[in-house]
TIKOLGU-408370 format. One line per 2 residues: for each residue x, y, z of C-alpha. Coordinates in pm, 1 decimal. Example, Ala and Ser with C-alpha at 12.3 -4.5 7.8 and 13.67 -1.06 7.14 Angstrom:
% residues 2
1230.0 -450.0 780.0  1367.0 -106.0 714.0
% end
This chain:
% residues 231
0.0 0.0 0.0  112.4 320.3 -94.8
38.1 681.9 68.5  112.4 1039.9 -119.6
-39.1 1312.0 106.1  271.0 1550.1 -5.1
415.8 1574.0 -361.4  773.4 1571.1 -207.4
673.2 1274.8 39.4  572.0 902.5 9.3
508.0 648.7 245.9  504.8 264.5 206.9
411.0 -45.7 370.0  389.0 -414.1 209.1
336.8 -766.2 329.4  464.2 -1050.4 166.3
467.5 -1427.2 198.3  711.0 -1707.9 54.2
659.4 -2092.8 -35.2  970.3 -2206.8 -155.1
989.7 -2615.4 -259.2  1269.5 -2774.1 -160.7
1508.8 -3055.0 -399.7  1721.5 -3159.3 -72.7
1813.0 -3453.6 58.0  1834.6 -3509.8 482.4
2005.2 -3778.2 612.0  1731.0 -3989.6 601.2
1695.1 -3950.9 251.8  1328.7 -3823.1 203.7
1342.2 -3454.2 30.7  1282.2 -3204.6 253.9
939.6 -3006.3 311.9  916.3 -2626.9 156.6
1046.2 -2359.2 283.4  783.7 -2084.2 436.8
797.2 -1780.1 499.9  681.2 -1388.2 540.2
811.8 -1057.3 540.7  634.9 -714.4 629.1
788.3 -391.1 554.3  712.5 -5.7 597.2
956.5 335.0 454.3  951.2 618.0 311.9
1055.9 854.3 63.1  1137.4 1248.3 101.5
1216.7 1451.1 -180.0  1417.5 1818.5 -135.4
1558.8 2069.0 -355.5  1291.7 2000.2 -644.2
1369.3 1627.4 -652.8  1784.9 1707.4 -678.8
1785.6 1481.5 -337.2  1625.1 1214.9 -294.5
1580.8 1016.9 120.1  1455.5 647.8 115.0
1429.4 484.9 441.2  1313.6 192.1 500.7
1252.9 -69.1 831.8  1205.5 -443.2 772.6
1108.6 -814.9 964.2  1082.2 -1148.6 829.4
1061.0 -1488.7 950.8  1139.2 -1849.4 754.2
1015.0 -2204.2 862.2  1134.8 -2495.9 808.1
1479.0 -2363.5 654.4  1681.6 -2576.7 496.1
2079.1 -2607.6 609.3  2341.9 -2813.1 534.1
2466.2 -3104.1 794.0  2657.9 -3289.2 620.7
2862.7 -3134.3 267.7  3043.3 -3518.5 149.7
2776.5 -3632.9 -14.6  2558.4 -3301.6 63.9
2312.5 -3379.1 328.0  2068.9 -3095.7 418.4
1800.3 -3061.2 763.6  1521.7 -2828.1 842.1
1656.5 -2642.6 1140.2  1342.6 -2438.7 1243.8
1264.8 -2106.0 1264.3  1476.1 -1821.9 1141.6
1411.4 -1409.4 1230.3  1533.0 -1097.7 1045.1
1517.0 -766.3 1128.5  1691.0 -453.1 1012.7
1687.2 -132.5 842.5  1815.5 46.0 506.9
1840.1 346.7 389.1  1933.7 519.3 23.4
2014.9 852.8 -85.0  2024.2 1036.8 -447.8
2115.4 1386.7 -492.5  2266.5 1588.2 -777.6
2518.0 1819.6 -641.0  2536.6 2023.0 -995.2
2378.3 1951.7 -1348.5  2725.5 1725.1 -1420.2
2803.0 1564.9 -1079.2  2590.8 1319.2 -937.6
2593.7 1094.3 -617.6  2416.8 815.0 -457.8
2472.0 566.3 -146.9  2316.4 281.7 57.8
2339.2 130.2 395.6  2130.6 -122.5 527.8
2195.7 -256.8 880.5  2040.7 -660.4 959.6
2003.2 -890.7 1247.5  1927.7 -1199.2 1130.3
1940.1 -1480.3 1424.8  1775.2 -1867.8 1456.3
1503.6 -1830.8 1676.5  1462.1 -2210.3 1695.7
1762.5 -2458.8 1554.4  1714.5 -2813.3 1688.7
1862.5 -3093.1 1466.1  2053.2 -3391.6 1439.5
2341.4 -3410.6 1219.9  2497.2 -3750.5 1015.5
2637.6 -3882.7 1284.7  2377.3 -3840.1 1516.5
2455.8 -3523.0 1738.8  2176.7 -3307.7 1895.3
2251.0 -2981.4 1779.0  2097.6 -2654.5 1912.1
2176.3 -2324.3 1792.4  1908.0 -2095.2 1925.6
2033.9 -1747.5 1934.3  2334.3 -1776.3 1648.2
2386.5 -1592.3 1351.2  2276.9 -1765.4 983.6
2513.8 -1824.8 728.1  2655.6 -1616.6 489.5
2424.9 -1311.2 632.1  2647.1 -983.2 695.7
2542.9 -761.4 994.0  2609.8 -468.3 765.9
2641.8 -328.6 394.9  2689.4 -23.7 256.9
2787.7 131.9 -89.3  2852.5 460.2 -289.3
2836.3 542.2 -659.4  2958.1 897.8 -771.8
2945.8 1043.6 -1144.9  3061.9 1338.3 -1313.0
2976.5 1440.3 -1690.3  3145.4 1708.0 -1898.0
2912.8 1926.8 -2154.4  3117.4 1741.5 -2434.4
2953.8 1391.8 -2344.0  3275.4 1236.4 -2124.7
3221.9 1118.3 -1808.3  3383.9 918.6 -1513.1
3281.9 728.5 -1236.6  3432.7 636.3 -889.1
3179.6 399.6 -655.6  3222.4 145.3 -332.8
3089.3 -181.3 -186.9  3167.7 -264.9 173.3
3024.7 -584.9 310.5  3058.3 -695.4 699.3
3171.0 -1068.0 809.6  2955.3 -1331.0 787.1
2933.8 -1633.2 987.5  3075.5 -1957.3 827.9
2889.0 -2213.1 991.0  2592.9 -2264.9 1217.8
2843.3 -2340.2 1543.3  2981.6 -1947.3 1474.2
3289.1 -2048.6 1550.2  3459.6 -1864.5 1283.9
3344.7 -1580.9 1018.7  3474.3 -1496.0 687.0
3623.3 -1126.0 673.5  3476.9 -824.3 563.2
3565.4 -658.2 274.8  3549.4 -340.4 81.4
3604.8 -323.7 -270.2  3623.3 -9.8 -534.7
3439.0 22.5 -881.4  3519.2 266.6 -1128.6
3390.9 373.8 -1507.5  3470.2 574.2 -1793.2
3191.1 652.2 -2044.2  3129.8 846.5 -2340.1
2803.1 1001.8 -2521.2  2811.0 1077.8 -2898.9
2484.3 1148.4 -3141.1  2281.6 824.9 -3038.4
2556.6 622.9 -2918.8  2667.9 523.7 -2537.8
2990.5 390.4 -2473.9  3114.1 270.7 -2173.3
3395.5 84.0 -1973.9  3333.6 -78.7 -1639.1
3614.6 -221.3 -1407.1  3471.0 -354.5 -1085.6
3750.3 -464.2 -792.3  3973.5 -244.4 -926.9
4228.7 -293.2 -660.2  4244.0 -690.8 -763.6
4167.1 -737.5 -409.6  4121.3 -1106.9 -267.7
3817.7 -1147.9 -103.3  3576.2 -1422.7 -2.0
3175.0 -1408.9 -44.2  3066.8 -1725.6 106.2
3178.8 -2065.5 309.1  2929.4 -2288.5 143.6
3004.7 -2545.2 19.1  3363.4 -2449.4 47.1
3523.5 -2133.4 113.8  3416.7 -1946.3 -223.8
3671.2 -1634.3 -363.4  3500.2 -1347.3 -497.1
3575.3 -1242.2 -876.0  3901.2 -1073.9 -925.5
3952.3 -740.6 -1168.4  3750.4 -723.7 -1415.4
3658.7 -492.4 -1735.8  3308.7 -440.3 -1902.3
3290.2 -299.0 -2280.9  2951.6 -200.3 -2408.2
2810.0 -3.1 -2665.3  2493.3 93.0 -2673.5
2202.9 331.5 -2921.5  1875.2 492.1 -2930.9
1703.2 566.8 -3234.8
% end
């Protein structure tokens, strides 16, 4: 549902629900049930200087049944832990300092924590994890993108990602790092053409983005060419 009473202001709220079926195997080897799940969430948007700036906040909760982790990785053997909560918040900004410079950024902030984890793993131990962090779920993210275009159609731009540890397995006994990585970009506008040239990691930096299966790298350097036209 959406509310307008202000040109320059808009408020939000939406409810969702999730049914997601599930290919797994447990370790008794009947496939697992489907995942459930629901989210609700209410923000907002403010709009200043004529629209130049742009405020979007947002807060959020969820909650997933019957979620599907991994016990077991040689062969893969997956359980249905229980119940898992979310909370958090985000919020975005957009603003044009001048007709060529432009900036945007991001933060979001989640808390994401089993409320119920009761299982029993391939070789038959009672685990329970009430109260510890999901996998692969960072506490915090944030980002910037900045652009700047001359009058004769050149332009650069200069962003960042930064994303907080995340736990590695359900025990929490140890996290992958965080990590903050740079973007930049060099485009060009002629007539009806775009061209453009993307590097994203531009530092080369190693990096990982997830423990599951196996500890898994994030992509090194790389460069984007397009070319683009409208007619």
């Amino acid at each position: 549902m959406i509310y307008q009473p202000l040109h320059y202001y808009t408020a939000y709220i939406g409810h969702s629900t999730a049914f997601v079926p599930m290919t797994f195997i447990n370790t008794s080897g009947k496939q697992l049930k489907p995942e459930k799940g629901e989210q609700v969430e209410i923000g907002q948007r403010i709009e200043f200087a004529k629209g130049k700036v742009q405020l979007t906040t947002a807060l959020f909760t969820a909650r997933k049944y019957d979620v599907a982790v991994l016990v077991n990785s040689r062969p893969p053997l997956y359980d249905q832990a229980g119940e898992l909560r979310t909370n958090g918040y985000e919020f975005n900004i957009d603003f044009h300092l001048t007709k060529e410079w432009s900036f945007k950024s991001g933060y979001a902030h989640t808390i994401a924590e089993w409320e119920f984890f009761r299982l029993t793993d391939s070789k038959g131990n009672e685990m329970d994890y009430k109260g510890n962090r999901p996998i692969n779920v960072p506490r915090n993210t944030a980002n910037f993108w900045t652009t700047y275009t001359f009058s004769s159609g050149l332009g650069f731009g200069l962003g960042g990602r930064y994303v907080d540890s995340i736990a590695a397995n359900n025990v929490n006994s140890f996290f992958v790092p965080p990590y903050g990585l740079f973007d930049a970009s060099v485009y060009y506008k002629y007539s009806y053409y775009y061209f453009q040239i993307n590097c994203t990691n531009v530092s080369n930096k190693r990096y990982f983005v997830s423990s599951i299966p196996n500890p898994t790298p994030g992509p090194p350097r790389q460069f984007l060419f397009t070319i683009s036209g409208k007619f």
